[in-house]
C-alpha atoms as one frame of an Amber mdcrd trajectory, in Angstrom:
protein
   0.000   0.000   0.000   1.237   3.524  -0.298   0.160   6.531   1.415  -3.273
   7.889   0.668  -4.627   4.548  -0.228  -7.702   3.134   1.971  -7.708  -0.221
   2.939 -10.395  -2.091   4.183 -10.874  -5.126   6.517 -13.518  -7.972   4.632
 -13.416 -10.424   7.303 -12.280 -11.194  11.314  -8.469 -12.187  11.414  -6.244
 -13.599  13.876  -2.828 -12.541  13.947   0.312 -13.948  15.109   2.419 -11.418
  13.420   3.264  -7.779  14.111   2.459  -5.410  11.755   4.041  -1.868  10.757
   2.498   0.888   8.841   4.685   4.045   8.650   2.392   5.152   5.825  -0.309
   8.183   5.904  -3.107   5.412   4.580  -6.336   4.747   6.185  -7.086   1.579
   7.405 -11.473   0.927   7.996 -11.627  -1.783  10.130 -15.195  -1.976   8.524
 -16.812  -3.915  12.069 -14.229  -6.598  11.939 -12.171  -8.172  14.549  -8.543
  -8.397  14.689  -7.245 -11.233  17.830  -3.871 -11.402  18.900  -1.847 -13.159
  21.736   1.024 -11.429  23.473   1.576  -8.726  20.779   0.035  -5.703  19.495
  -1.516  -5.794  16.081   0.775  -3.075  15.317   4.245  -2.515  16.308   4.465
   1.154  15.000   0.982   3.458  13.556   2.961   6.589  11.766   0.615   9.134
  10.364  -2.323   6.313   9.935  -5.993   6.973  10.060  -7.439   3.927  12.050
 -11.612   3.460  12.134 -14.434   0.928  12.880 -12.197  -1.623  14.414 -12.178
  -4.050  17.525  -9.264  -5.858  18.802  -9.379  -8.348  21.360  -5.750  -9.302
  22.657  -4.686 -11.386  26.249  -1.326 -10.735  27.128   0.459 -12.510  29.537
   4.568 -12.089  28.773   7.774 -10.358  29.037   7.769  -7.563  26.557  10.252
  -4.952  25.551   9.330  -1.550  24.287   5.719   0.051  24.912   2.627  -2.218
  25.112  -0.703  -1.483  23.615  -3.719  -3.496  22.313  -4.103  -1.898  19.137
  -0.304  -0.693  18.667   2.774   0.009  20.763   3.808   3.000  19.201   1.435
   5.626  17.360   0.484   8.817  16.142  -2.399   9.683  13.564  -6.202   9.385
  13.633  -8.543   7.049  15.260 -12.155   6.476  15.460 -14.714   3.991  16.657
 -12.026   1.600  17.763 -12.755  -1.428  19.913 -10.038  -2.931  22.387 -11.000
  -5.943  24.968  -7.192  -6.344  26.439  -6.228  -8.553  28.845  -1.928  -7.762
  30.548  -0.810  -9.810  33.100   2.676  -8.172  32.779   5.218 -10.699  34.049
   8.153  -8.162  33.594   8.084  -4.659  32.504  11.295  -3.003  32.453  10.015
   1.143  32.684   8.307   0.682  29.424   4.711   2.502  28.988   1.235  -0.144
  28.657  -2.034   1.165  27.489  -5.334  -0.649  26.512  -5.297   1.089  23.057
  -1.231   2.088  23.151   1.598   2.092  25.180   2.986   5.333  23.687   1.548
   8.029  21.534   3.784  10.991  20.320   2.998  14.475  18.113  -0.528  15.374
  17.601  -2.741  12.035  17.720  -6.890  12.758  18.178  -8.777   9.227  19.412
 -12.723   9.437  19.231 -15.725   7.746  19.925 -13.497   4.681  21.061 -14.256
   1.699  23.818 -11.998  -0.004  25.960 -12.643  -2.745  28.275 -10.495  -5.574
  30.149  -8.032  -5.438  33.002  -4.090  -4.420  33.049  -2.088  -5.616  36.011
   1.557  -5.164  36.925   3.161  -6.523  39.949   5.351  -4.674  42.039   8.031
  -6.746  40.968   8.979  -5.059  37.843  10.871  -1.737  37.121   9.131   1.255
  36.495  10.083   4.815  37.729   8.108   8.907  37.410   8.692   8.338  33.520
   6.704   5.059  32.937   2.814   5.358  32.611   0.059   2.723  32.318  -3.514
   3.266  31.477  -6.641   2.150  29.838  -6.170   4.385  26.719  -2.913   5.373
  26.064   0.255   4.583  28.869   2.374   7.736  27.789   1.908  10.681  25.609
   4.838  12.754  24.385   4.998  15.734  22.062   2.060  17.923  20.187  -1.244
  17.003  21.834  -3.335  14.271  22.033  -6.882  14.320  21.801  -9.652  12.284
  22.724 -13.338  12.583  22.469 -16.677  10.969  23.307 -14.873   8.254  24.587
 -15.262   5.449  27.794 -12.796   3.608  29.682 -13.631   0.261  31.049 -10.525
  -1.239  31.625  -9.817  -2.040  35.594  -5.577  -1.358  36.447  -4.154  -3.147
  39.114  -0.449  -1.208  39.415   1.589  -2.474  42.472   5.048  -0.978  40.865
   5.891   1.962  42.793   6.074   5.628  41.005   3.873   4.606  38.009   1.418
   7.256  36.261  -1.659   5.415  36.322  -4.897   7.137  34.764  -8.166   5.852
  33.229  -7.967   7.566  29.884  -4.111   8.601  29.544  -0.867   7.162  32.245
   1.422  10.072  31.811   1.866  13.071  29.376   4.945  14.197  28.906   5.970
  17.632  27.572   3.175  17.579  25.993  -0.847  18.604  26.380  -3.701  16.674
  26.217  -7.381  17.890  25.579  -9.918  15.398  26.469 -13.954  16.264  25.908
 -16.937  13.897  26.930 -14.933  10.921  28.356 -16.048   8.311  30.762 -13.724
   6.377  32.582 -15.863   3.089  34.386 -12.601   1.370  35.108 -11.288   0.820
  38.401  -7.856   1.740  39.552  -5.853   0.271  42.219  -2.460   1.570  42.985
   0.467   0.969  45.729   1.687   4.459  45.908   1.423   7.688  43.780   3.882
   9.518  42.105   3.571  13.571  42.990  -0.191  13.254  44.275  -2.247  11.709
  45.990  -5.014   9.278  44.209  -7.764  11.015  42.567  -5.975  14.440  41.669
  -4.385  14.554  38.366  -0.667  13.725  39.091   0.098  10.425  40.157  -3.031
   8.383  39.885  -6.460   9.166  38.573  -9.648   8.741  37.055  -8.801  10.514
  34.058  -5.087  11.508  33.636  -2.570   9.783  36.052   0.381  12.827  35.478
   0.487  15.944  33.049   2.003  19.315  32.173  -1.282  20.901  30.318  -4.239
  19.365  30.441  -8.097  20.707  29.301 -11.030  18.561  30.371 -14.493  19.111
  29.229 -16.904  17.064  30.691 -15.307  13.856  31.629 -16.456  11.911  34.213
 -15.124   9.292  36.669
């Protein structure tokens, strides 16, 4: 495929492979299902335009590099995606884990998207003030992200000290975030907090776990 081209999904598939785009194409899910077992679909989304997906991935592994459901690394567009995720992380050396992606960078927009499952870390693995972990996206850096219109089911079980943990987004990092009519469902359990206390917006949260700018419009938690 080469940028600009649309490509779209005809039937369910389960993949054992990880896939990279570093295209500007769109990809329409079209309804369909993609499974996968201890990967992402997508090892790196560059400039892609992502809609009418669901993904349905269980995790349960040592993995290097971000974590995601849909794709570890990503920037671009994304609507009406589906992710049912399931992480047992056995080790998880400071990397970033989110239902959708572990790490998003420059200006990404996510809308009218669904997550639902359960992420849990032990407090046996590394993580330190840089790493986040949440239901959407585990760390943000760079432009601003977006999201819109969107709900949060996933329940995060984080006993690793001085992880970001949020319901929506783990930690943004130099970097903004704008996030408009978002419901986060999901339940968050935590050992300790990073600058805050649980339930503010550094450290652990409903919403956002740690930020530099943040605007929220009618989110809810």
């Amino acid at each position: 495929a080469k940028a600009g081209d649309i490509i779209t999904l005809i039937r369910d598939i389960e993949s054992s492979e990880i896939i990279e785009i570093n295209k500007a194409i769109t990809l329409d899910g079209n309804g369909k299902t993609i499974t996968v077992t201890n990967n992402p679909v997508f090892k790196n989304l560059a400039g892609t335009t992502v809609k009418n997906l669901n993904v349905v991935t269980t995790y349960n592994a040592t993995f290097e590099g971000p974590i995601g459901g849909l794709a570890s690394v990503a920037n671009g567009t994304f609507d009406g995606i589906v992710v049912s995720a399931k992480f047992v992380i056995s080790a998880f050396d400071k990397n970033n884990i989110g239902g959708m992606f572990g790490q998003t960078n420059n200006n990404t927009q996510i809308t009218n998207s669904v997550t639902y499952g359960v992420i849990e870390i032990p407090e046996t693995v590394a993580s330190n003030a840089d790493t986040g972990a949440a239901g959407f996206v585990g760390k943000h850096t760079a432009g601003t992200i977006t999201v819109k219109n969107s709900t949060n089911n996933i329940n995060i079980k984080a006993l690793a000290t001085n992880l970001q943990v949020g319901g929506f987004l783990g930690l943004v990092y130099q970097s903004s975030a704008v996030l408009e009519d978002c419901v986060n469902y999901g339940n968050i359990a935590v050992s300790t907090c990073g600058p805050a206390e649980s339930g503010d917006i550094s450290g652990a949260s409903g919403i956002v776990g740690s930020l530099e700018q943040q605007r929220c419009s009618v989110c809810q938690h």
